[in-house]
N, CA, C and O atoms as a printed pandas DataFrame, in Angstrom:
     atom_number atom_name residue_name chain_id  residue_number  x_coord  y_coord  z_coord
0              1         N          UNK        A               1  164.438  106.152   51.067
1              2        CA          UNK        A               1  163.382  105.394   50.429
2              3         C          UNK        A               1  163.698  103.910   50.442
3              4         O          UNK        A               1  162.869  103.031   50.680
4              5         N          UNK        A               2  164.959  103.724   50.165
5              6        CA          UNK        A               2  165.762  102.296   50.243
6              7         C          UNK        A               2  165.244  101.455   51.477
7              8         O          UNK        A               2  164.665  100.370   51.412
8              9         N          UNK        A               3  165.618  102.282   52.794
9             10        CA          UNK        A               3  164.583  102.036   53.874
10            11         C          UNK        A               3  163.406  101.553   54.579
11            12         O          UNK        A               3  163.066  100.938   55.590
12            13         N          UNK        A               4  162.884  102.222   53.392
13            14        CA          UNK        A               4  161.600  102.157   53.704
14            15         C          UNK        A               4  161.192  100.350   53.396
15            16         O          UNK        A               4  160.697   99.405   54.012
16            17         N          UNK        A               5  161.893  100.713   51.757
17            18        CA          UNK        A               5  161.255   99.324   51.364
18            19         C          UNK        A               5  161.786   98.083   52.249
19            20         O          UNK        A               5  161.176   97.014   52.260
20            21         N          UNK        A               6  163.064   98.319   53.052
21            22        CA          UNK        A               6  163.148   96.744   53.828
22            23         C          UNK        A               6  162.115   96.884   54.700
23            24         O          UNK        A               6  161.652   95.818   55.106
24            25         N          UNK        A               7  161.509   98.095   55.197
25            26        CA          UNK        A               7  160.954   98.107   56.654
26            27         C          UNK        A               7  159.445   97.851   56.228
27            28         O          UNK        A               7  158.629   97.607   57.117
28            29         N          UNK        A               8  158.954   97.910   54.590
29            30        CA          UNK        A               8  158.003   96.959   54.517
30            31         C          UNK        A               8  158.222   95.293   54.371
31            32         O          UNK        A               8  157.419   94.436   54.743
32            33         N          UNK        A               9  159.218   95.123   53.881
33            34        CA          UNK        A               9  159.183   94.095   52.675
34            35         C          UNK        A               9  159.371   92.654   54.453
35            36         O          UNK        A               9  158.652   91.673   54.264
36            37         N          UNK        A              10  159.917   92.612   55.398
37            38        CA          UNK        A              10  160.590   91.774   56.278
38            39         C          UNK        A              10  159.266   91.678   56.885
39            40         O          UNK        A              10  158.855   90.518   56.909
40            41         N          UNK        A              11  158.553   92.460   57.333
41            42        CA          UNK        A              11  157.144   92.497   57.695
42            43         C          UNK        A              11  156.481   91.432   57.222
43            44         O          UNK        A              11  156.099   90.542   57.982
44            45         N          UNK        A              12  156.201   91.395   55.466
45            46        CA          UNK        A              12  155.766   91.209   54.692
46            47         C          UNK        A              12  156.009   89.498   54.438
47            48         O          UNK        A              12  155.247   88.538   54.317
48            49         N          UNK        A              13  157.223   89.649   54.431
49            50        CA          UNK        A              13  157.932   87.938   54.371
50            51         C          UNK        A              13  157.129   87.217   55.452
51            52         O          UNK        A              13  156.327   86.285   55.409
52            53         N          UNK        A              14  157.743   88.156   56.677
53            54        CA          UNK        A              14  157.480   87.145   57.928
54            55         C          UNK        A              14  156.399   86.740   58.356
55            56         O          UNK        A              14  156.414   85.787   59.135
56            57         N          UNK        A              15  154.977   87.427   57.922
57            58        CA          UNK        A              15  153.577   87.355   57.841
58            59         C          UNK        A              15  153.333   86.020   56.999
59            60         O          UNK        A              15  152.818   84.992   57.437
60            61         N          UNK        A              16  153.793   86.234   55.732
61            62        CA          UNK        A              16  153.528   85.192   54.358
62            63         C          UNK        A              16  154.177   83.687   54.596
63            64         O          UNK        A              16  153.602   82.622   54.373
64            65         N          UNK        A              17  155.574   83.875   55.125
65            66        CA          UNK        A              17  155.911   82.639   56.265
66            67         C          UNK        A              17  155.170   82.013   57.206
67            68         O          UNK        A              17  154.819   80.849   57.016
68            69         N          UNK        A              18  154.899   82.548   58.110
69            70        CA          UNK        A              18  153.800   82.285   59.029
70            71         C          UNK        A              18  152.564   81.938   59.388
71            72         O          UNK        A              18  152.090   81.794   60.515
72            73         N          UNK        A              19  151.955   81.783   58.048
73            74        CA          UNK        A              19  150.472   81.027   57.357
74            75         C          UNK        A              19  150.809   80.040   56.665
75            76         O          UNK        A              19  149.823   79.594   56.080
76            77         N          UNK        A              20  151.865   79.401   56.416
77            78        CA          UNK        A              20  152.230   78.594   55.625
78            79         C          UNK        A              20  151.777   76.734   56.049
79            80         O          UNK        A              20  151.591   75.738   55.350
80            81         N          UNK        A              21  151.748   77.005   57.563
81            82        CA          UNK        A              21  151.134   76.220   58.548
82            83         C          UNK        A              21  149.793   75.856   59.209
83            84         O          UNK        A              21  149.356   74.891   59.835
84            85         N          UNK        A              22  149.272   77.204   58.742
85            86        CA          UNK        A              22  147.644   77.747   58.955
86            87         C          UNK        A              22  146.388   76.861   57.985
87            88         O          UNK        A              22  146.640   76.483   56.840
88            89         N          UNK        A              23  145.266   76.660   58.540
89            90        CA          UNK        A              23  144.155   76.174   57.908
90            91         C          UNK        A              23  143.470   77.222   57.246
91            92         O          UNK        A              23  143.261   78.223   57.932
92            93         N          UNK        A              24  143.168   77.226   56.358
93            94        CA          UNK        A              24  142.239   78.135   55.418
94            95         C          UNK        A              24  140.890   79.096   56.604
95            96         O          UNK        A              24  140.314   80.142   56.307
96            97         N          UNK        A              25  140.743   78.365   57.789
97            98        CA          UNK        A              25  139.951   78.894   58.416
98            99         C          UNK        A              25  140.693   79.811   59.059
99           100         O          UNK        A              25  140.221   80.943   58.954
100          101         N          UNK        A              26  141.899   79.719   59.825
101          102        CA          UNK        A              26  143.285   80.466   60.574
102          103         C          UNK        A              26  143.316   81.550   59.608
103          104         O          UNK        A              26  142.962   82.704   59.852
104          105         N          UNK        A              27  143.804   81.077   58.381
105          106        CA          UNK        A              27  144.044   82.286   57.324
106          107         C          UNK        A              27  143.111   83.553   57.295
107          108         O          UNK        A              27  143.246   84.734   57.615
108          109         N          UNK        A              28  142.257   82.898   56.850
109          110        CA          UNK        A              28  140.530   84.174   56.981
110          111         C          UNK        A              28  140.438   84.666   58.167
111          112         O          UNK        A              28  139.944   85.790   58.252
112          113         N          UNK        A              29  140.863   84.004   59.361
113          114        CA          UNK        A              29  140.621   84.889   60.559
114          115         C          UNK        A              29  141.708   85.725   60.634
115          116         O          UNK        A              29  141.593   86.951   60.634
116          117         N          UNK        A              30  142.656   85.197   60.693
117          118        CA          UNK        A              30  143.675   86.093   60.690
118          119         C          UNK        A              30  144.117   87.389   59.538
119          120         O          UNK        A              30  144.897   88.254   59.935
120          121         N          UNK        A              31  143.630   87.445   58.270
121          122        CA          UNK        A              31  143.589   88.349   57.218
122          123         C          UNK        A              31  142.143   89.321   57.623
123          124         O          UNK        A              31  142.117   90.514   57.321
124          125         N          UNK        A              32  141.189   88.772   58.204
125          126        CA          UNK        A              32  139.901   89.458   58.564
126          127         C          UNK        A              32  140.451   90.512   59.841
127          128         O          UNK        A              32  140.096   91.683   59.713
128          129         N          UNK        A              33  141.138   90.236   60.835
129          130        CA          UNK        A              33  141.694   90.553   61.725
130          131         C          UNK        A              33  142.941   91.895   61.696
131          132         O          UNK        A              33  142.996   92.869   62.447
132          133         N          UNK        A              34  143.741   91.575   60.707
133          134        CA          UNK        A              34  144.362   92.333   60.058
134          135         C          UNK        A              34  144.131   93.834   59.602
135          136         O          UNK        A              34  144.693   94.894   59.879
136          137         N          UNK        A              35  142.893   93.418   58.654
137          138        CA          UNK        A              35  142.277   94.337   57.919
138          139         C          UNK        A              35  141.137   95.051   58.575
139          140         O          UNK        A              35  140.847   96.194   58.220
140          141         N          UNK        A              36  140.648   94.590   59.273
141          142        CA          UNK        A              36  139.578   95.275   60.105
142          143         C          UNK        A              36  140.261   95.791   61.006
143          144         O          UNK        A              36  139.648   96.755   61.463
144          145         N          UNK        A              37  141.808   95.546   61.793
145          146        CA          UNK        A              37  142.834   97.115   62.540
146          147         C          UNK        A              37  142.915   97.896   61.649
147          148         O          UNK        A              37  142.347   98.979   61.514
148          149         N          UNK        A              38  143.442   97.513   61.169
149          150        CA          UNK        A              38  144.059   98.946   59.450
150          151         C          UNK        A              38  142.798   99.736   59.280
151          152         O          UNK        A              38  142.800  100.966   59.243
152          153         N          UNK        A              39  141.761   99.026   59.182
153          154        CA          UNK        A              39  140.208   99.801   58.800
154          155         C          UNK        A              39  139.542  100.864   60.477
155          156         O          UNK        A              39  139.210  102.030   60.690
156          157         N          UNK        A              40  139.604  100.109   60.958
157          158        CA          UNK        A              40  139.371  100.757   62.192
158          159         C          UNK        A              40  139.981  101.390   62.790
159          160         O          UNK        A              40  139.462  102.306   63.427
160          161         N          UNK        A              41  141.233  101.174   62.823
161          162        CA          UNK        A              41  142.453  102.834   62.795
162          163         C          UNK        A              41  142.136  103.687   62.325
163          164         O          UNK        A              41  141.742  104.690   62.921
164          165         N          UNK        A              42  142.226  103.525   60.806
165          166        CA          UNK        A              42  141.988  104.361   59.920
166          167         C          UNK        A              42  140.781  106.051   59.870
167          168         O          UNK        A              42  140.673  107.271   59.743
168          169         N          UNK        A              43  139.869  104.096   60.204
169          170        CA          UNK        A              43  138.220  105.361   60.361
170          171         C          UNK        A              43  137.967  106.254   61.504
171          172         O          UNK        A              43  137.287  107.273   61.625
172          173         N          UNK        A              44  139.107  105.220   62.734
173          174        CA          UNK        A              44  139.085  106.021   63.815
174          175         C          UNK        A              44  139.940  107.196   63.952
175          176         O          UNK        A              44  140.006  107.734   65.058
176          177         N          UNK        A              45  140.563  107.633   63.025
177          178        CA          UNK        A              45  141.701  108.448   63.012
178          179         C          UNK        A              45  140.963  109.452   62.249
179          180         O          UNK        A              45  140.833  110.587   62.708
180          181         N          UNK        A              46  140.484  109.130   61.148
181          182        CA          UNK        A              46  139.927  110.513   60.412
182          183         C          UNK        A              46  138.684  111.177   61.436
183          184         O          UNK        A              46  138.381  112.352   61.647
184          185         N          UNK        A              47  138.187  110.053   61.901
185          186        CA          UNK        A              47  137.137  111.273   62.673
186          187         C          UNK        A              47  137.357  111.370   64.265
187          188         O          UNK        A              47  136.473  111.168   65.098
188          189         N          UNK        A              48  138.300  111.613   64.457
189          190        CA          UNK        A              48  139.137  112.648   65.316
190          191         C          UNK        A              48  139.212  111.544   66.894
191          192         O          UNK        A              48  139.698  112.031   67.915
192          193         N          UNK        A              49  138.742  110.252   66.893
193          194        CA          UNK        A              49  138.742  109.412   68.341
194          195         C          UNK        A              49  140.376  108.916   68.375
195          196         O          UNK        A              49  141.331  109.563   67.945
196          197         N          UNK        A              50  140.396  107.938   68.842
197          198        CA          UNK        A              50  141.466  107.162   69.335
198          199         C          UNK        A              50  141.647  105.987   68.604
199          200         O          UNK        A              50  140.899  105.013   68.684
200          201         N          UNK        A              51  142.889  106.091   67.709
201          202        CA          UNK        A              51  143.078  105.229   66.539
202          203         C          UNK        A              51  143.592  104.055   66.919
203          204         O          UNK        A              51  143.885  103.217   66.067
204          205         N          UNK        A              52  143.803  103.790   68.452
205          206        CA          UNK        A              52  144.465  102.663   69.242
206          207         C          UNK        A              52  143.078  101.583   69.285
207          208         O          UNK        A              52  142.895  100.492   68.745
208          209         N          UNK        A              53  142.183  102.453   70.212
209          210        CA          UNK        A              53  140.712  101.869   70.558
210          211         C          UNK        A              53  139.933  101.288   68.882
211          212         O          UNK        A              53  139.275  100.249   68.848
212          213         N          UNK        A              54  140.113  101.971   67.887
213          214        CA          UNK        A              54  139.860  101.938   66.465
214          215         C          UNK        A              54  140.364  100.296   65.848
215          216         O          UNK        A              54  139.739   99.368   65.333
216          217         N          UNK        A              55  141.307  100.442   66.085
217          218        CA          UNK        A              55  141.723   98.915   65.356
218          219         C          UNK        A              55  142.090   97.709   66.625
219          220         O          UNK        A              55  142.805   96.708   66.577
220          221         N          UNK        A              56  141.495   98.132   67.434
221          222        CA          UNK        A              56  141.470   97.278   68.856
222          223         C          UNK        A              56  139.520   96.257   68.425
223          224         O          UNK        A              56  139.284   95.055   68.548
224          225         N          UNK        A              57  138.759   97.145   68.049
225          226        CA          UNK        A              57  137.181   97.140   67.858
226          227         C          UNK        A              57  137.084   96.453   66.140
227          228         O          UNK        A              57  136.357   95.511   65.826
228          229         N          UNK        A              58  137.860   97.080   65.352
229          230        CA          UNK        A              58  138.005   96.463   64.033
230          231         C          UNK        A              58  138.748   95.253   63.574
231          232         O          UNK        A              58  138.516   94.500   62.628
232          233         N          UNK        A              59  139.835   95.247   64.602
233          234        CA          UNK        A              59  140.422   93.856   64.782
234          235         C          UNK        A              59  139.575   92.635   65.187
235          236         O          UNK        A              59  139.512   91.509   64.695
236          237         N          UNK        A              60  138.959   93.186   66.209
237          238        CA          UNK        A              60  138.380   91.585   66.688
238          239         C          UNK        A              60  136.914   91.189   65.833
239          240         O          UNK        A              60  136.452   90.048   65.806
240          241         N          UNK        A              61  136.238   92.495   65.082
241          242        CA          UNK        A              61  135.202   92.352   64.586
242          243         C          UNK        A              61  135.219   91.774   63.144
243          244         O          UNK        A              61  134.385   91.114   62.524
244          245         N          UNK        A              62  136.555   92.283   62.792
245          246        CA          UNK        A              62  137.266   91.523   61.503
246          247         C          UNK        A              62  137.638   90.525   61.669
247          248         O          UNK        A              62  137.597   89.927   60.594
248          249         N          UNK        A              63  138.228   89.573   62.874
249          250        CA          UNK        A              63  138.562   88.254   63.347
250          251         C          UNK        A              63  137.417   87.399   63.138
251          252         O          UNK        A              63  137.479   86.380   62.449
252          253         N          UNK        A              64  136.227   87.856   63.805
253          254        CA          UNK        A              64  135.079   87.191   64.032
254          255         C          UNK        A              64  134.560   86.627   62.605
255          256         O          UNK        A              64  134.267   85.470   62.304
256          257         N          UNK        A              65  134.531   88.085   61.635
257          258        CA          UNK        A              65  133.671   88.360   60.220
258          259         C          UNK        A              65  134.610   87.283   59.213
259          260         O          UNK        A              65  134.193   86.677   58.226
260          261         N          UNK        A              66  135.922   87.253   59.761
261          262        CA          UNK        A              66  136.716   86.165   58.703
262          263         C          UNK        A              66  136.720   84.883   59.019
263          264         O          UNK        A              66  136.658   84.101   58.070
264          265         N          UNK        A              67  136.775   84.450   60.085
265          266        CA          UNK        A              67  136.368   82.974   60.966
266          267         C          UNK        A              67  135.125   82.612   60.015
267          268         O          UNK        A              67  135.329   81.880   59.046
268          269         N          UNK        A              68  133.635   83.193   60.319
269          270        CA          UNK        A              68  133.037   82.430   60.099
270          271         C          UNK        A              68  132.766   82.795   57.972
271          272         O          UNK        A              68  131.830   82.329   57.322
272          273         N          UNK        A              69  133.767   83.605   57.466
273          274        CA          UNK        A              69  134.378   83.451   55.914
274          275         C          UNK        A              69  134.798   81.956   55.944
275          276         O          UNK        A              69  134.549   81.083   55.112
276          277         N          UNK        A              70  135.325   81.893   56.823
277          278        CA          UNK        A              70  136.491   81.260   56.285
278          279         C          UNK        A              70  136.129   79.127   56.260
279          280         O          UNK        A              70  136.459   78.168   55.562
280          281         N          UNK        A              71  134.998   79.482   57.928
281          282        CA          UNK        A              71  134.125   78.140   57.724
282          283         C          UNK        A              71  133.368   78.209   57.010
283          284         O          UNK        A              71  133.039   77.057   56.728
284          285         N          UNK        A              72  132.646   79.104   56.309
285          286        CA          UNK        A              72  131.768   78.563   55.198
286          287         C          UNK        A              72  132.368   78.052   54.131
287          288         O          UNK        A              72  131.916   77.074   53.536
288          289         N          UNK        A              73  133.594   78.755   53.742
289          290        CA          UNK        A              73  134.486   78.337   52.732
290          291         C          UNK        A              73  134.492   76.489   52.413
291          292         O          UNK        A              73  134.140   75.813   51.447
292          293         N          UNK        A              74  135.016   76.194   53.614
293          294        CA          UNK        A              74  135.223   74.896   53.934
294          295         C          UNK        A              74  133.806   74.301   54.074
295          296         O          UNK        A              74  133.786   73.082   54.242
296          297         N          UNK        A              75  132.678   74.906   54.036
297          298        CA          UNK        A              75  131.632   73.863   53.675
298          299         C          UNK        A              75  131.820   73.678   52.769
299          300         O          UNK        A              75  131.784   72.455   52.637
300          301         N          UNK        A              76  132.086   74.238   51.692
301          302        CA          UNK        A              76  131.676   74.709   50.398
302          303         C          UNK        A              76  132.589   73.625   49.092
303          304         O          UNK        A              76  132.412   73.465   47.885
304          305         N          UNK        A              77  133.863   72.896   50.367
305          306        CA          UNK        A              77  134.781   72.265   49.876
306          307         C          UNK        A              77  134.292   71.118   49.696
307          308         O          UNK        A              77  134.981   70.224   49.203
């Protein structure tokens, strides 16, 4: 279990490091991007397709959907 938790936690750092440089617009695309693989794996996995192709389609559609999050944001500033 000890394990486990470094093999989240270094992940985790090195992600949270790595935006530290990022524009609020970068951020949203890249968290939109993220989450729409995980989601599209996911959905693609329970109903029986190809969980590769799944967060390949949810990735970039989540990229897109957080980009333009992330410029409205910045109108808004």
């Amino acid at each position: 279990m000890k394990k486990l938790g470094y093999l989240l936690a270094i992940p985790a750092f090195a992600l949270s490091v790595g935006c530290t440089n990022m524009t609020p617009t970068e951020q949203s695309t890249l968290s939109g991007a993220a989450i729409g693989a995980v989601g599209g794996a996911a959905i693609s996995g329970m109903t029986g397709g190809n969980a590769g192709v799944g967060a390949l389609i949810g990735g970039a559609a989540g990229a897109v959907v957080g980009n333009i999050y992330g410029q409205n944001q910045q109108k808004k500033r």
